[in-house]
C-alpha positions in Angstrom: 62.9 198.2 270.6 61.6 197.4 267.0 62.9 193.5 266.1 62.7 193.2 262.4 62.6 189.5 261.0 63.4 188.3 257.5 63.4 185.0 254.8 64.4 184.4 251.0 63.7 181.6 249.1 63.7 179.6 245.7 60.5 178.6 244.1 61.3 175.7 241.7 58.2 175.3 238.6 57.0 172.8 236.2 55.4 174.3 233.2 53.7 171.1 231.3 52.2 173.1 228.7 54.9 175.8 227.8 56.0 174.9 224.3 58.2 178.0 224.1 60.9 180.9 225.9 57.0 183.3 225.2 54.9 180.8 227.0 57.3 180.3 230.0 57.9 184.0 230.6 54.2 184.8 230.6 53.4 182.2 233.2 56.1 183.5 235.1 55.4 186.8 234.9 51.7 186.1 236.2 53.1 184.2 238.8 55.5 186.9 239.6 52.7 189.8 239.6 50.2 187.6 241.7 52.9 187.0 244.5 53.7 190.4 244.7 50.8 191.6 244.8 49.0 189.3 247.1 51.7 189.0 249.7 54.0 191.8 248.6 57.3 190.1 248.4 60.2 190.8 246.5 60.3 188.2 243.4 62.5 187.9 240.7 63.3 185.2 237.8 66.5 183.7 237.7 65.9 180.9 235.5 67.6 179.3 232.3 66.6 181.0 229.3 67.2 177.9 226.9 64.6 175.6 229.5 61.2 176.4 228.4 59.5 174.2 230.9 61.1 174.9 234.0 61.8 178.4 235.9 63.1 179.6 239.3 61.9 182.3 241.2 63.7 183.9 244.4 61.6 186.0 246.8 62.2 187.7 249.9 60.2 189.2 252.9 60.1 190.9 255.7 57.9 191.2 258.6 57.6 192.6 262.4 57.2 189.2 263.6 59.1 186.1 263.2 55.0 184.3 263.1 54.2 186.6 260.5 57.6 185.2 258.5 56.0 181.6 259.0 52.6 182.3 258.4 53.3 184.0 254.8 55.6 181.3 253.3 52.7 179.4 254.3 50.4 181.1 252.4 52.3 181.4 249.4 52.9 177.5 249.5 49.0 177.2 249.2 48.3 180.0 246.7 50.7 178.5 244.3 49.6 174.7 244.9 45.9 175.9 243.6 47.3 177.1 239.9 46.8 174.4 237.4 49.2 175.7 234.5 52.4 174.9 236.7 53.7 172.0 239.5 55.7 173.2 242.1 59.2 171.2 242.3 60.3 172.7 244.8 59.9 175.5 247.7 63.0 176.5 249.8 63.4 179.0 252.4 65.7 180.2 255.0 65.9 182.9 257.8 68.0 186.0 258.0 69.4 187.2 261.6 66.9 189.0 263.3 67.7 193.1 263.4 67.3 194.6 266.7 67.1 198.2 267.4 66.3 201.0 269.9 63.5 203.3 268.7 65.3 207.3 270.1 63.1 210.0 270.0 
């Protein structure tokens, strides 16, 4: 039986210093690349495009274990606490149902 176990979220950002729709989006996008790359999630923006200092991410993962799940969201809370060029607002997350099925051979 393989269990498979996933989460989504919204990632909420201050950006102090962006003075501009250019300086925002390349925060974002560094932001963006280094989640992906460091936890690979799934992460898009879906923020305003007329705030400059403010954006919203969503992210999903998956994992084989609901620990896993907990222990990554986790992570990311920390990795983007440490980054001095934004404030994180806010970081929300829910569950999916768990998806349970019989390996056949």
């Amino acid at each position: 039986m393989v269990t498979i176990f996933a989460a989504h979220g919204k990632i909420e950002l201050f950006i102090p210093a962006s003075h501009s729709l250019k300086d925002r989006r390349r925060i974002v996008n560094s932001v963006k690349s280094s989640l992906q790359n460091k936890f690979n999630i799934s992460v898009i923006d879906s923020s305003e495009d007329n705030i400059w200092q403010r954006a919203t991410l969503g992210f999903a993962l998956v994992s084989l274990n609901f620990s896993g799940l907990q222990e990554t969201i986790d992570a990311i809370d920390r990795h983007l606490g440490n980054n001095p060029d934004f404030e994180v607002i806010e970081l929300k997350y829910g569950y999916l149902p768990a998806i349970s099925e019989s390996l056949s051979t």
